[in-house]
N, CA, C and O atoms as a GROMACS GRO file, in nm:
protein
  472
    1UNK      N    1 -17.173   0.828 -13.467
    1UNK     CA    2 -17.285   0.915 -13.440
    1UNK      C    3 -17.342   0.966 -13.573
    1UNK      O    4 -17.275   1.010 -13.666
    2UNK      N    5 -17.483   0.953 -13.565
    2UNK     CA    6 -17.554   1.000 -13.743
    2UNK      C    7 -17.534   1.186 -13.711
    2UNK      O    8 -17.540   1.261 -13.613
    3UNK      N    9 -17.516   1.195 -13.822
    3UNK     CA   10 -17.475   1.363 -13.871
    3UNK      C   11 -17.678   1.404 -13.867
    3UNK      O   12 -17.770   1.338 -13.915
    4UNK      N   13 -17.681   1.537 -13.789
    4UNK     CA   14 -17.831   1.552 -13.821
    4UNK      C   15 -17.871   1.603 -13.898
    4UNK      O   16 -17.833   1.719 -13.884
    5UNK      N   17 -17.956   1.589 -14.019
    5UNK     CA   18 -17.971   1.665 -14.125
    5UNK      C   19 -18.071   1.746 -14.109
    5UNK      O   20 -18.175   1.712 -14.052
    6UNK      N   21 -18.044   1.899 -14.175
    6UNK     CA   22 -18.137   2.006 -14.130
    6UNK      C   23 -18.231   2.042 -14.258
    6UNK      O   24 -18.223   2.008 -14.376
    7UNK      N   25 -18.320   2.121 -14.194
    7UNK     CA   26 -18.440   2.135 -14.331
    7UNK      C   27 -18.456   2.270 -14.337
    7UNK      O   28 -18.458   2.328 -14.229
    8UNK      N   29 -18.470   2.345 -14.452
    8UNK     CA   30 -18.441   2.458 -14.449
    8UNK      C   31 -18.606   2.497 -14.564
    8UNK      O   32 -18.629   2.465 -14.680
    9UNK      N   33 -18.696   2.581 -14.456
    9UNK     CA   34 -18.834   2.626 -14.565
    9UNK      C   35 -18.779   2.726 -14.639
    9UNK      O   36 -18.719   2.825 -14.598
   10UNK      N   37 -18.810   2.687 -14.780
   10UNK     CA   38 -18.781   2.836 -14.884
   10UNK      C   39 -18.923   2.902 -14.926
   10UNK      O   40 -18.992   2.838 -15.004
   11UNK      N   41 -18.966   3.016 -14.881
   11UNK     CA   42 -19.014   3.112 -14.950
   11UNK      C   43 -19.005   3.208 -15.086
   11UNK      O   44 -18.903   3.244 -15.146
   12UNK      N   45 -19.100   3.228 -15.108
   12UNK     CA   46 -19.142   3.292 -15.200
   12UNK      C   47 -19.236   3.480 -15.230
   12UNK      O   48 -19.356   3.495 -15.251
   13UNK      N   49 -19.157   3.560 -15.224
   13UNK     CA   50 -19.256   3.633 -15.182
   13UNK      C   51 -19.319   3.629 -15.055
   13UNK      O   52 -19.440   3.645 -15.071
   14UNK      N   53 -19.288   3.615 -14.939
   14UNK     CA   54 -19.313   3.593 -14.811
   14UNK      C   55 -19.415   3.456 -14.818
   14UNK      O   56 -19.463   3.430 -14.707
   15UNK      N   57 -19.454   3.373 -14.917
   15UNK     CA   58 -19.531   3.293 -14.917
   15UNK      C   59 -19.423   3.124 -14.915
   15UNK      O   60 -19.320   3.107 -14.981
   16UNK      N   61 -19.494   3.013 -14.814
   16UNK     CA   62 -19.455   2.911 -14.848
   16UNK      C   63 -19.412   2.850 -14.987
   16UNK      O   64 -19.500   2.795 -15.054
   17UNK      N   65 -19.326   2.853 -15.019
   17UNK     CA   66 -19.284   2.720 -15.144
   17UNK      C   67 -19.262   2.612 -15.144
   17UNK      O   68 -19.330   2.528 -15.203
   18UNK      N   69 -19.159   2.589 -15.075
   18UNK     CA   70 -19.121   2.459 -15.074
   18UNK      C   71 -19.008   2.441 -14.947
   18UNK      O   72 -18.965   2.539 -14.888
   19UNK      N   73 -18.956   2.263 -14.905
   19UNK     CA   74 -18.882   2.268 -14.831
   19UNK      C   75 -18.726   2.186 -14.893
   19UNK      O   76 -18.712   2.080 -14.955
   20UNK      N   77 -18.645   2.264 -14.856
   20UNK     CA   78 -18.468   2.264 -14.882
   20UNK      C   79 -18.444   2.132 -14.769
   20UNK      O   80 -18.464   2.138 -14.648
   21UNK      N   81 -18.403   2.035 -14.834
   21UNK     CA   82 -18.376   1.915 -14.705
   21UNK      C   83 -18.208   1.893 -14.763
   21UNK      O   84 -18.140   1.921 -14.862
   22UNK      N   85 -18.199   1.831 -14.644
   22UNK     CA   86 -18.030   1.785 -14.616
   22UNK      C   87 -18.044   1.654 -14.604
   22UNK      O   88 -18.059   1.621 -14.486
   23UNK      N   89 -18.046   1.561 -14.684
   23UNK     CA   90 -18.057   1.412 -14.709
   23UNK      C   91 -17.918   1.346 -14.676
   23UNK      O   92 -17.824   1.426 -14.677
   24UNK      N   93 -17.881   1.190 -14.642
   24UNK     CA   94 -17.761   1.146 -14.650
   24UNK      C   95 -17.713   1.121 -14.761
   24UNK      O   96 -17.614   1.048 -14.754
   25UNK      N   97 -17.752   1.159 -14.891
   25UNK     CA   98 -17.652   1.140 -14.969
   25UNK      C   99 -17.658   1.257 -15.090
   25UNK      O  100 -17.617   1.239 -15.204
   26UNK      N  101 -17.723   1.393 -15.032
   26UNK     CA  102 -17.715   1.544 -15.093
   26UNK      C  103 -17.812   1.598 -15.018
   26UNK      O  104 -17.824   1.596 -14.895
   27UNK      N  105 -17.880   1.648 -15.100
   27UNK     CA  106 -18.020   1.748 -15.071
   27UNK      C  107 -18.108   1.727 -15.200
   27UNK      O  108 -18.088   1.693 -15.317
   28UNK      N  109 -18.234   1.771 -15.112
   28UNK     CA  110 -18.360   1.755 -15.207
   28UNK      C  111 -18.439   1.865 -15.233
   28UNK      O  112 -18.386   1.947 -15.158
   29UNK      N  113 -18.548   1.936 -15.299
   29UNK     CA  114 -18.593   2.071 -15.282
   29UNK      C  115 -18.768   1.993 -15.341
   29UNK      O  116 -18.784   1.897 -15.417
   30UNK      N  117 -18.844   2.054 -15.291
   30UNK     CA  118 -18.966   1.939 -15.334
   30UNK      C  119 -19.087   2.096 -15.287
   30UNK      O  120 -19.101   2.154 -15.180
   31UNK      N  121 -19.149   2.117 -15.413
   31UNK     CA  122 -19.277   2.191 -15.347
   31UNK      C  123 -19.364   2.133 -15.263
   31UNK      O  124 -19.376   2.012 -15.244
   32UNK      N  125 -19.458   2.268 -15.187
   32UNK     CA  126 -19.553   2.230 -15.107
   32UNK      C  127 -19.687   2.206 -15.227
   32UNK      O  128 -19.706   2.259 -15.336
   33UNK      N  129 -19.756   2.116 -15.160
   33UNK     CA  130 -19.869   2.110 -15.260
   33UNK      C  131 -19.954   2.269 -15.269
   33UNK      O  132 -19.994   2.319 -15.374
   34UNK      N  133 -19.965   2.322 -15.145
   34UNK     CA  134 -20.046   2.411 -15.137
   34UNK      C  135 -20.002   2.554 -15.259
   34UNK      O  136 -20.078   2.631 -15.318
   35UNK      N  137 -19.862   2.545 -15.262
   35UNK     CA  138 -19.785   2.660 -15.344
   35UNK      C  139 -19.784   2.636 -15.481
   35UNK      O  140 -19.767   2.731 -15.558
   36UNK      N  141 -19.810   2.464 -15.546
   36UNK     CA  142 -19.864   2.439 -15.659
   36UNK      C  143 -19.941   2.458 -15.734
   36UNK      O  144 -19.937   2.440 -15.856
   37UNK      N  145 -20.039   2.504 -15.657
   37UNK     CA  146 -20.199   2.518 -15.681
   37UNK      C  147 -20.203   2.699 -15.784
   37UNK      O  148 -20.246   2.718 -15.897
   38UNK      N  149 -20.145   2.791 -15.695
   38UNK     CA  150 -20.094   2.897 -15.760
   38UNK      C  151 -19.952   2.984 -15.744
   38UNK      O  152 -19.954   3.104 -15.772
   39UNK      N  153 -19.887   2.949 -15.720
   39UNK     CA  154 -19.768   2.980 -15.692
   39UNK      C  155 -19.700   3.015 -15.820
   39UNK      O  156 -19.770   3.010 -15.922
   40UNK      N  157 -19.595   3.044 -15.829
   40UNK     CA  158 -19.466   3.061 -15.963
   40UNK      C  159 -19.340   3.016 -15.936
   40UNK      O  160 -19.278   3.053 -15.836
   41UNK      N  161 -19.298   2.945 -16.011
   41UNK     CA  162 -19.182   2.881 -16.022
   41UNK      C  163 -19.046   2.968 -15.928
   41UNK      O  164 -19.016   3.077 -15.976
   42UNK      N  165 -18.958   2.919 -15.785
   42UNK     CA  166 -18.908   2.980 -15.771
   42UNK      C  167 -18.781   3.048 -15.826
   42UNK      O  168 -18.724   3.144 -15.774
   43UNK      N  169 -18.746   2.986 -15.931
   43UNK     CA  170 -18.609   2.971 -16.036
   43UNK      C  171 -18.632   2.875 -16.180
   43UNK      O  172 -18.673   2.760 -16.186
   44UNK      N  173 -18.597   2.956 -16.280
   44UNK     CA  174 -18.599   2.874 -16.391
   44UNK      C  175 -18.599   2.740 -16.409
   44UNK      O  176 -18.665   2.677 -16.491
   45UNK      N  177 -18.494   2.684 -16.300
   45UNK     CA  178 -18.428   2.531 -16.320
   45UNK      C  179 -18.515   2.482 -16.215
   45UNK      O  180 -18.486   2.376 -16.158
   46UNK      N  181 -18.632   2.555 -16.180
   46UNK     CA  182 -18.707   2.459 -16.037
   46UNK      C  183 -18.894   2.507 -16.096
   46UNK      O  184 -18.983   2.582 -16.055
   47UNK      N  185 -18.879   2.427 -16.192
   47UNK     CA  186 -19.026   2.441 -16.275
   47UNK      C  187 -19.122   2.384 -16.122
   47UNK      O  188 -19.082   2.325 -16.022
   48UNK      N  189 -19.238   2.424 -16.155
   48UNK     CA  190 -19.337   2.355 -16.092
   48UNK      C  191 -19.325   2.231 -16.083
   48UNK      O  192 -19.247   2.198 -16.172
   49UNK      N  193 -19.356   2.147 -16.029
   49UNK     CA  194 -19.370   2.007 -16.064
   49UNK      C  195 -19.420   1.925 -15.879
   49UNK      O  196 -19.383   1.958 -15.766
   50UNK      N  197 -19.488   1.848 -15.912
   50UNK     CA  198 -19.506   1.789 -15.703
   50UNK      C  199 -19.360   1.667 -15.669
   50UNK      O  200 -19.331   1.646 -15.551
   51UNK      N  201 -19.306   1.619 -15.744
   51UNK     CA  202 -19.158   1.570 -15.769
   51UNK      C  203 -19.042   1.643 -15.664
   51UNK      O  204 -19.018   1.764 -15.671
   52UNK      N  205 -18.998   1.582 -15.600
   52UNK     CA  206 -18.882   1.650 -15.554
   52UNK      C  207 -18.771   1.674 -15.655
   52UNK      O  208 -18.751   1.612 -15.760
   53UNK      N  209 -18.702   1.776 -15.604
   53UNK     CA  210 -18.558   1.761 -15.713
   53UNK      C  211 -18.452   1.716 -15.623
   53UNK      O  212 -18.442   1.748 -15.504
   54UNK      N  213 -18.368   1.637 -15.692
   54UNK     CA  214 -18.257   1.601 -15.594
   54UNK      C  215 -18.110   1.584 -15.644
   54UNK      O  216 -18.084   1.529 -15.751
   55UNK      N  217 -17.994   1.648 -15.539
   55UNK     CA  218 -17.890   1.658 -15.586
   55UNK      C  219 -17.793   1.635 -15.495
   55UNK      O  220 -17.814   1.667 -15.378
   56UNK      N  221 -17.636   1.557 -15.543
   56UNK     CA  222 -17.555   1.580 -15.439
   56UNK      C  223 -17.541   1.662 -15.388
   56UNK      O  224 -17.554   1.643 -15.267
   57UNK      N  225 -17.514   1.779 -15.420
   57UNK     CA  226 -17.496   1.892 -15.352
   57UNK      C  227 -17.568   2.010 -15.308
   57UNK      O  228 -17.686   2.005 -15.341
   58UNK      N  229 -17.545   2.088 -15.262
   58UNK     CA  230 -17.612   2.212 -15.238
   58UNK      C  231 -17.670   2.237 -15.380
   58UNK      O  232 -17.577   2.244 -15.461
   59UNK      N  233 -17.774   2.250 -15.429
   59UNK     CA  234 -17.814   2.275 -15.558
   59UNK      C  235 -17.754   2.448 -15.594
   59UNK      O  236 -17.749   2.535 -15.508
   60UNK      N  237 -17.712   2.467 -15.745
   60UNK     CA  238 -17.647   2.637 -15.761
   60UNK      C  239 -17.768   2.687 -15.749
   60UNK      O  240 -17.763   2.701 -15.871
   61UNK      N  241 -17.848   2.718 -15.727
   61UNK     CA  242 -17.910   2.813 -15.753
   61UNK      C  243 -17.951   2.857 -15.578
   61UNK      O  244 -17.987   2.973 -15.561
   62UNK      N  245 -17.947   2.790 -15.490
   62UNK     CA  246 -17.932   2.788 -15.336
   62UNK      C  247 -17.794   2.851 -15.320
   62UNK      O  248 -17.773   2.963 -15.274
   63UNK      N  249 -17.716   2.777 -15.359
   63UNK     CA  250 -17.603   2.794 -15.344
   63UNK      C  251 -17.524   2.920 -15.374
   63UNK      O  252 -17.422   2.974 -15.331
   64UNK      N  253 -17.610   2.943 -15.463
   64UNK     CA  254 -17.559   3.131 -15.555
   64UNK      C  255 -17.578   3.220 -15.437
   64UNK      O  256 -17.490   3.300 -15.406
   65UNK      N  257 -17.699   3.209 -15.364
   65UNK     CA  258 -17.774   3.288 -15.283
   65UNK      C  259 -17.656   3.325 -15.139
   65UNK      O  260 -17.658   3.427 -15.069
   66UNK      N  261 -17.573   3.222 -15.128
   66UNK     CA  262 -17.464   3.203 -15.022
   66UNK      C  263 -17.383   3.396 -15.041
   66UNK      O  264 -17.358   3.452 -15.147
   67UNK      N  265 -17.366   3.440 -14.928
   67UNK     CA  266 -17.280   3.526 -14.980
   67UNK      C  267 -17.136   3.506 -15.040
   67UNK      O  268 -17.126   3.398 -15.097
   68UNK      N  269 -17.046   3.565 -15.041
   68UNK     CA  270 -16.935   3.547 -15.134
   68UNK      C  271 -16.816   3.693 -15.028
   68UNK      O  272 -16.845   3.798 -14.970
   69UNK      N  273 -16.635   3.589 -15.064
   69UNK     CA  274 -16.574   3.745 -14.993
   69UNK      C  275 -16.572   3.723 -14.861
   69UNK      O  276 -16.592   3.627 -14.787
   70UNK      N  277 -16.529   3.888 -14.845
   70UNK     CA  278 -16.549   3.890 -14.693
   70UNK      C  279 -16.611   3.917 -14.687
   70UNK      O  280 -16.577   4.024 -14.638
   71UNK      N  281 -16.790   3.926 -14.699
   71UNK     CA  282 -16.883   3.932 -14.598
   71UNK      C  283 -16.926   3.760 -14.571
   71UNK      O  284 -17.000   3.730 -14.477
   72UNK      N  285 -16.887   3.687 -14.636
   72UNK     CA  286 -16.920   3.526 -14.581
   72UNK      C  287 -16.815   3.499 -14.524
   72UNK      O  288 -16.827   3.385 -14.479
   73UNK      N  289 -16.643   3.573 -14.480
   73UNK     CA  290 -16.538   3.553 -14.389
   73UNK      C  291 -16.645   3.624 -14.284
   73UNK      O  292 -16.684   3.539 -14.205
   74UNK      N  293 -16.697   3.740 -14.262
   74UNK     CA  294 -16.727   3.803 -14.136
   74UNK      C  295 -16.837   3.659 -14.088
   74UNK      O  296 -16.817   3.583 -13.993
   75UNK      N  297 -16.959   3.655 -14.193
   75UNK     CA  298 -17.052   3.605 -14.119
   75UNK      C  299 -17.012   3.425 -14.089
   75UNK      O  300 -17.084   3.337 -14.044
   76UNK      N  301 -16.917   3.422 -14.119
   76UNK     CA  302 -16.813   3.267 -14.085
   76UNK      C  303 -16.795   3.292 -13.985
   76UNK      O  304 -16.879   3.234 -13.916
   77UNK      N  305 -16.718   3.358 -13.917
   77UNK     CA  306 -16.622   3.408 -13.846
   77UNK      C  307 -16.711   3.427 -13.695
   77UNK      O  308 -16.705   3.374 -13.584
   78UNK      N  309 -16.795   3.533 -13.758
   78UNK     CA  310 -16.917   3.591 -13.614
   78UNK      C  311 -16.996   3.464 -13.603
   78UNK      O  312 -16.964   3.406 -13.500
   79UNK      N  313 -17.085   3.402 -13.670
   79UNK     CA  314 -17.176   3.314 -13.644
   79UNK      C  315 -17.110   3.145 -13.580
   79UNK      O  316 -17.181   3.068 -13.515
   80UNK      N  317 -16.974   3.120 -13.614
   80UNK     CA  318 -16.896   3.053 -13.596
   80UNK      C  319 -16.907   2.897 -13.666
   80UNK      O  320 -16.888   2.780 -13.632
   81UNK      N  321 -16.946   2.964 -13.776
   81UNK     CA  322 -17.000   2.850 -13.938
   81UNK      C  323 -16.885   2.868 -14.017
   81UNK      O  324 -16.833   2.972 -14.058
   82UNK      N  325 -16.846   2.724 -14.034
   82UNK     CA  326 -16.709   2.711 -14.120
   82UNK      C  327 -16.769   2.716 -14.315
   82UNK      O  328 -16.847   2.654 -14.388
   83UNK      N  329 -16.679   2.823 -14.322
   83UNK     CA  330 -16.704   2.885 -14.427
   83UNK      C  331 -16.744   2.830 -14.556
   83UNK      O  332 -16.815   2.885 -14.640
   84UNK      N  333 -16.671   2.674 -14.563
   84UNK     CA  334 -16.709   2.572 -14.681
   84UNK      C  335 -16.930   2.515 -14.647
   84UNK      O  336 -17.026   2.473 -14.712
   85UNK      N  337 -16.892   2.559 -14.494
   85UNK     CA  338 -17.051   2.519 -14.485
   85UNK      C  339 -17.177   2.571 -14.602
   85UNK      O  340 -17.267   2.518 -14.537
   86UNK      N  341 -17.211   2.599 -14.657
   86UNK     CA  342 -17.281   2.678 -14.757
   86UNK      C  343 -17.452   2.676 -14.737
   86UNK      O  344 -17.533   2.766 -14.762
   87UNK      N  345 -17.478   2.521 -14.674
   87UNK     CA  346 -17.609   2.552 -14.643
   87UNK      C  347 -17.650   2.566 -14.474
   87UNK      O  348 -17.762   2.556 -14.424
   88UNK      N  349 -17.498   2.598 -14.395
   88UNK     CA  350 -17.556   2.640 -14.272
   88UNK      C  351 -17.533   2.817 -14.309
   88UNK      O  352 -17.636   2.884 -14.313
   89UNK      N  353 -17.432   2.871 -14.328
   89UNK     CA  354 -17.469   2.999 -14.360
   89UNK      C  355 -17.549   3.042 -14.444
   89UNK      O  356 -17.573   3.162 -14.437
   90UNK      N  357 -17.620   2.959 -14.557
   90UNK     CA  358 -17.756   3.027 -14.581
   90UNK      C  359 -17.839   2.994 -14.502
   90UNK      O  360 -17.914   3.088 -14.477
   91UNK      N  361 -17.874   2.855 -14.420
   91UNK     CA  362 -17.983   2.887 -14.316
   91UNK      C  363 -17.958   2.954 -14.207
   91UNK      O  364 -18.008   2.925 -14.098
   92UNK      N  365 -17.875   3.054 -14.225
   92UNK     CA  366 -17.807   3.118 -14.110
   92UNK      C  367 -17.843   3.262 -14.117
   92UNK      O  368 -17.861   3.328 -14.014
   93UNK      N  369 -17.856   3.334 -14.290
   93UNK     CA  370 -17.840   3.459 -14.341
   93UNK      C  371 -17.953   3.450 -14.422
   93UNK      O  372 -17.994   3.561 -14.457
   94UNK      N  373 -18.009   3.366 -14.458
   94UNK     CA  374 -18.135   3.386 -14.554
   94UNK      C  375 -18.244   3.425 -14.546
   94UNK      O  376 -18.325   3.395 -14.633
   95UNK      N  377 -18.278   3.499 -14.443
   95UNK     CA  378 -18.351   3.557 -14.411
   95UNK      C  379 -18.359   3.710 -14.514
   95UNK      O  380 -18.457   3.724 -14.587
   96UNK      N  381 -18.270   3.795 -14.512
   96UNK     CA  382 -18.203   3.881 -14.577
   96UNK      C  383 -18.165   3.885 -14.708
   96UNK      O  384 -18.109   3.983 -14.757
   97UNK      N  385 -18.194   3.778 -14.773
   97UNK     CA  386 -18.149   3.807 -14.941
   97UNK      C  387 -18.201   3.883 -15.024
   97UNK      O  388 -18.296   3.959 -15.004
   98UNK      N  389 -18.130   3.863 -15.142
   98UNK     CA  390 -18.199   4.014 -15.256
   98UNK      C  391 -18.243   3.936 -15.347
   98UNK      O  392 -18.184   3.856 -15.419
   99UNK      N  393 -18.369   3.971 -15.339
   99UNK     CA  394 -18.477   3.927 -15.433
   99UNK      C  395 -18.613   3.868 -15.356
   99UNK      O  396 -18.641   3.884 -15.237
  100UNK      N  397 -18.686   3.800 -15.452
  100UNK     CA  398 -18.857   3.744 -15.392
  100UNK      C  399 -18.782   3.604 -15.304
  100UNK      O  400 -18.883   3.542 -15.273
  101UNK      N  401 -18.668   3.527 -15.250
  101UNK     CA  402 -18.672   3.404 -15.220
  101UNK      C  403 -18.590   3.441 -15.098
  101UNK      O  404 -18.490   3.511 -15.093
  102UNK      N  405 -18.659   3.376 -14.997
  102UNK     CA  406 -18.566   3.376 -14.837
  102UNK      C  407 -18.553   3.231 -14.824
  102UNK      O  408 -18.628   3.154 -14.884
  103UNK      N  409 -18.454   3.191 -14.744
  103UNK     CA  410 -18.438   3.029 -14.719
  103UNK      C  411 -18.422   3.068 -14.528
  103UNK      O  412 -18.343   3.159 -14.501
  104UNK      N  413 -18.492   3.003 -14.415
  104UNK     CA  414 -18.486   2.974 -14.335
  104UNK      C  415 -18.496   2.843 -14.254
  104UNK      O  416 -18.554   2.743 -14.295
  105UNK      N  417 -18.424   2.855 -14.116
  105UNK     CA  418 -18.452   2.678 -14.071
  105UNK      C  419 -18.598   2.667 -14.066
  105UNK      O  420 -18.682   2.752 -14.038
  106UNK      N  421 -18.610   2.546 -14.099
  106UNK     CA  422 -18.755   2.528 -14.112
  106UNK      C  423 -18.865   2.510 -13.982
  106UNK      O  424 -18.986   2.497 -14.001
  107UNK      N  425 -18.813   2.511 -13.870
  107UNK     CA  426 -18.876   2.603 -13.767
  107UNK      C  427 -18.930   2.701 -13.708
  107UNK      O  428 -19.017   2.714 -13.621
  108UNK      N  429 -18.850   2.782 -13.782
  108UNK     CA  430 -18.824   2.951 -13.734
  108UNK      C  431 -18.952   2.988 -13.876
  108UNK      O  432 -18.942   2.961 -13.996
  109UNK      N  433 -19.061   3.056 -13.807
  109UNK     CA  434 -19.182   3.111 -13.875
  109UNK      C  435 -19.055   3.281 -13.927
  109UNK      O  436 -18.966   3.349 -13.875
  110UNK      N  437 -19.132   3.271 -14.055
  110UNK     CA  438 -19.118   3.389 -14.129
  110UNK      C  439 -19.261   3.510 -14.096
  110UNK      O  440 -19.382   3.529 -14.102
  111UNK      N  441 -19.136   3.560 -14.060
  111UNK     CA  442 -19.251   3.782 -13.974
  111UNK      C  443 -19.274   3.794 -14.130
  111UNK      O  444 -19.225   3.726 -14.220
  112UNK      N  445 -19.343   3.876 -14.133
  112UNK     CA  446 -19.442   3.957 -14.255
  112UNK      C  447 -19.301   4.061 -14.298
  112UNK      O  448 -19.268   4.116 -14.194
  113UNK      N  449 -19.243   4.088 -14.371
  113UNK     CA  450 -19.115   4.152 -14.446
  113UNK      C  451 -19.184   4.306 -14.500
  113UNK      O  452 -19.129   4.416 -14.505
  114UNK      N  453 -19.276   4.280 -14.522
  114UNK     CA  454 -19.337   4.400 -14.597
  114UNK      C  455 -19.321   4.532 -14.473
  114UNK      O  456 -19.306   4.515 -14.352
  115UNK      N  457 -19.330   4.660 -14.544
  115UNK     CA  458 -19.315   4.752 -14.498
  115UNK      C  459 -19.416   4.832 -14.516
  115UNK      O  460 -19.490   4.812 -14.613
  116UNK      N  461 -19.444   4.948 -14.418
  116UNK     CA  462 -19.539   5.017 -14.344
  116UNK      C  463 -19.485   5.130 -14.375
  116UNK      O  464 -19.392   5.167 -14.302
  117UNK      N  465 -19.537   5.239 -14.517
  117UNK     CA  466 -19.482   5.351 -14.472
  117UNK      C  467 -19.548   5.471 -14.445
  117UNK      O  468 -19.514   5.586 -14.474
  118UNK      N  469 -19.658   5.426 -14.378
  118UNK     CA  470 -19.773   5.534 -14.302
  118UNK      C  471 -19.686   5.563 -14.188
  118UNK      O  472 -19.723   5.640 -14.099
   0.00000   0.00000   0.00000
């Protein structure tokens, strides 16, 4: 049975960047054209470019974003994602990270994050 590979949209500032793919033989990270045009680089090591980047593995800088500890035992544990998984618990929790970059399944539309404090 083929393993299904999942695609994970990374944002920027609540804005499209690019899409996080799960390839058969790593992952790839490739901007959108539209985020090229004016966008900013989402990480040092992920210059602009219309090129995918591609790697065996979870690329580090995705991968950093993973929590760490026991809060990736809890959210292992509760979500029922085996803990070596790294890019199902970030498309699992990335919604929530610290800083300008969220990673979600690439289905699931990103709500407006910004806050209202009228």
């Amino acid at each position: 049975m083929k393993k299904k590979l999942r695609v994970a949209a990374v944002y920027h500032h609540n804005q499209l960047a690019g899409i996080l793919l799960e390839t058969p033989s790593g992952f790839s990270f490739q901007y959108q054209k539209a985020y090229l045009v004016e966008g900013r680089p989402i990480a040092f090591r992920f210059p602009l470019r219309e090129v995918a980047f591609l790697y065996d593995s979870l690329p580090p800088f995705f991968d950093n974003l993973v929590s760490e500890g026991w809060l990736r035992k809890i959210q292992s544990c509760s979500q029922h994602i085996d803990e070596k998984d790294h890019f199902g618990l970030l498309l699992r929790n990335g919604r929530d990270l610290i800083g300008a970059v969220s990673v979600l399944p690439a289905d699931e539309p990103l709500q407006d994050m910004s806050v209202n404090y009228e």
